[in-house]
C-alpha positions, -999 to +999 in steps of 0.1 A: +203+752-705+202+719-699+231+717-676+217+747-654+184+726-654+202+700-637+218+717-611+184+739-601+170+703-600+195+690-576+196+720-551+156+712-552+160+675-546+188+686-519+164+711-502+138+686-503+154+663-485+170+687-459+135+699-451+123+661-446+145+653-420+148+684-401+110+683-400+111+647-390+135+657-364+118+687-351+085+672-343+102+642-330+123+670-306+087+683-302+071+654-289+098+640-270+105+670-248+071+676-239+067+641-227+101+639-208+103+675-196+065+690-198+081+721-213+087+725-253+116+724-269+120+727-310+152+734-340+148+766-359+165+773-393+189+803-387+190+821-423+166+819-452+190+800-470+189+767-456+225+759-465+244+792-458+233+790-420+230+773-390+206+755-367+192+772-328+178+746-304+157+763-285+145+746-252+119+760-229+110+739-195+081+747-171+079+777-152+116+788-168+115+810-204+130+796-237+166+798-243+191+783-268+205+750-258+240+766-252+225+789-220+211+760-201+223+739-171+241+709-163+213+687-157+187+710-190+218+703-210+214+667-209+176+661-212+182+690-244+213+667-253+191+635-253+161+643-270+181+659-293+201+625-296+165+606-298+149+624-326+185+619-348+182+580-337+141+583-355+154+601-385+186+574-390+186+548-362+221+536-350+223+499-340+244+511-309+248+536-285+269+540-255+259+568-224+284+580-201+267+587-172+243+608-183+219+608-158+245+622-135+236+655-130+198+649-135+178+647-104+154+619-093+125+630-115+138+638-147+161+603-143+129+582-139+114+603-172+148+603-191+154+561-182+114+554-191+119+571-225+152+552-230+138+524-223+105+531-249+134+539-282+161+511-272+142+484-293+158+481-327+188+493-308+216+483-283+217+510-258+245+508-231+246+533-200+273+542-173+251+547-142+249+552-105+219+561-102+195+531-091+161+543-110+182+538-142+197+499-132+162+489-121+151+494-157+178+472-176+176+439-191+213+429-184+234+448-151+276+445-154+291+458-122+326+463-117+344+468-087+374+471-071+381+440-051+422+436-034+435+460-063+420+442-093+389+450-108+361+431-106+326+421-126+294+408-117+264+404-145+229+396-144+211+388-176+172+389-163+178+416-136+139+412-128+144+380-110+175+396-087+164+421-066+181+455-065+196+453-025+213+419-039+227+431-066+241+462-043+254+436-016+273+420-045+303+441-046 
């Protein structure tokens, strides 16, 4: 008994704490999308049993209807991505993350929303983006360039890019 007692008291304490963070996640998911995208966006539990299914990401912007995060665009799939990716960083924060560009395919809205809310959850950790796009670099604390100068690659930095303006920083390369 008191070894079946045990094990109904870890599958409680392990259900628990499953439901904990995907709530903590899910409202985060919640919040977040509705700020960045005005639409809703939220995690439902697949099967009954917690631990025998899987997770849907449903994702809903304005004026489109809900669909699963798999059955969106390019540019829906990285706002979805990145909340997703923000509400993980509130539940078990990473001191580090490095973004490959993705603002690419994210047009000049969204990238002001998407960079603002970057900006908001970076404290407590080092964020690092790949960008072109100039909404985005106007909002860091420190800019490296590189460029190709004469075959060799080259690197220009700016640690308080408030005090250089953006056209200099362009002319640069």
């Amino acid at each position: 008994n008191s070894i079946v007692l045990f094990i109904n008291e870890i599958d409680r304490e392990k259900r628990e704490v499953f439901m904990d963070a995907f709530k903590k996640v899910d409202d985060d998911i919640r919040k977040t999308f509705s700020e960045i995208a005005g639409g809703s966006a939220y995690l439902q539990i697949e099967n009954e049993d917690i631990f025998s299914g899987g997770l849907s990401y449903l994702v809903q912007f304005q004026g489109k209807p809900p669909r699963e995060s798999t059955a969106l665009s390019g540019g829906e799939k990285t706002m979805a991505a990145t909340v997703f990716l923000l509400a993980l960083q509130s539940l078990k924060p990473s001191p580090f993350y490095l973004m490959d560009e993705v603002d690419a395919h994210l047009d000049a809205q969204n990238t002001e929303r998407l960079s603002k809310i970057m900006v908001e959850r970076s404290s407590g950790s080092q964020i690092l983006m790949v960008t072109l796009k100039e909404s985005t670099v106007a909002k860091a604390t420190q800019i490296f360039g590189i460029y190709s100068k004469s075959g060799q690659s080259q690197m220009v930095h700016y640690k308080n890019p408030d005090n250089v303006p953006l056209a200099q920083i362009k002319t640069s390369e």
